[in-house]
C-alpha positions as CSV (number, residue, x, y, z in Angstrom):
1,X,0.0,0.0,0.0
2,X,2.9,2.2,0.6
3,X,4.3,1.9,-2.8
4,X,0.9,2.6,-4.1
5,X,0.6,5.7,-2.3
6,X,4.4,6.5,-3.3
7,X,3.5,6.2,-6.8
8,X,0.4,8.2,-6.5
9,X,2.3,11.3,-5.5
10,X,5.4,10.9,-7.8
11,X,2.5,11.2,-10.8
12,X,0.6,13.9,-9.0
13,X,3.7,15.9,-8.3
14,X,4.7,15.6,-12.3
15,X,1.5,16.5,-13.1
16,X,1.6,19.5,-11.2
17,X,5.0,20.5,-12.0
18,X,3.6,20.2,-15.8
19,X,0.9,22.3,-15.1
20,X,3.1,24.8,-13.2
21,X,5.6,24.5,-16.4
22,X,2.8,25.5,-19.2
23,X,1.7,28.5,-16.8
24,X,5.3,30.0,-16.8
25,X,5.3,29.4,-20.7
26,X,2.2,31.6,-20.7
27,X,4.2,34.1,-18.6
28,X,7.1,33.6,-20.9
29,X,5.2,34.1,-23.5
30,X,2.5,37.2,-22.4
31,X,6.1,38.9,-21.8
32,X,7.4,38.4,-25.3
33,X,3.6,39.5,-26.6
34,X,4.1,42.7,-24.8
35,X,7.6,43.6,-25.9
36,X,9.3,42.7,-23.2
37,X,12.6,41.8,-23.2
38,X,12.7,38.2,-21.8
39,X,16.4,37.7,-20.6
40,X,17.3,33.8,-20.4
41,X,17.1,34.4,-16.6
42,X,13.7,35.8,-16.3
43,X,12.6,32.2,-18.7
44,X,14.3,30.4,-16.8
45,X,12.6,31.2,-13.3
46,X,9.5,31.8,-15.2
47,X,9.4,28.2,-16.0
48,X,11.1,27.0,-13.0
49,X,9.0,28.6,-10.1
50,X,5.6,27.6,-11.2
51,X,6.9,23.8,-12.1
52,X,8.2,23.6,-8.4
53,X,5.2,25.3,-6.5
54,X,3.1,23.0,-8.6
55,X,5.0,20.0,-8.2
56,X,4.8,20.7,-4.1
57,X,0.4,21.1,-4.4
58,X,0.8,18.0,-6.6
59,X,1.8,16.0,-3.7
60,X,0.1,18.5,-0.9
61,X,-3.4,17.4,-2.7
62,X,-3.0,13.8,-3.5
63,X,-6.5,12.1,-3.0
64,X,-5.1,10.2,0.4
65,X,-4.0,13.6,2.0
66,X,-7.5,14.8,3.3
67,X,-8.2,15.7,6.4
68,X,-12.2,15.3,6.3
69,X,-13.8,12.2,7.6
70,X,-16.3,10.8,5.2
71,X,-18.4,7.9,6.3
């Protein structure tokens, strides 16, 4: 059951760092649309920032992390 769960948050925690990833390529992106200049730097922790917060709520909201107590 352990590995299960293991494996549960590995995936949720790529799936969230994907989903964090395509929001800073819409940041990235928005910048370039508005003329401005995007150093490598700024794409670099555009991209990076969101893939890590949303890798962490990836595993913070896998479906055996809740705290209610449904009978």
């Amino acid at each position: 059951m352990s590995s299960s769960l293991t494996r549960t948050r590995i995936s949720a925690a790529f799936v969230g760092a994907l989903v964090g990833a395509a929001a800073g390529i819409l940041l990235v992106t928005a910048a370039g649309a508005f003329s401005v200049t995007v150093s490598a730097a700024f794409a670099g922790l555009a991209l990076g920032v969101p893939a890590l917060a949303g890798a962490v709520v990836g595993v913070a909201v896998t479906p055996g992390n809740t705290r209610s107590n449904l009978r």
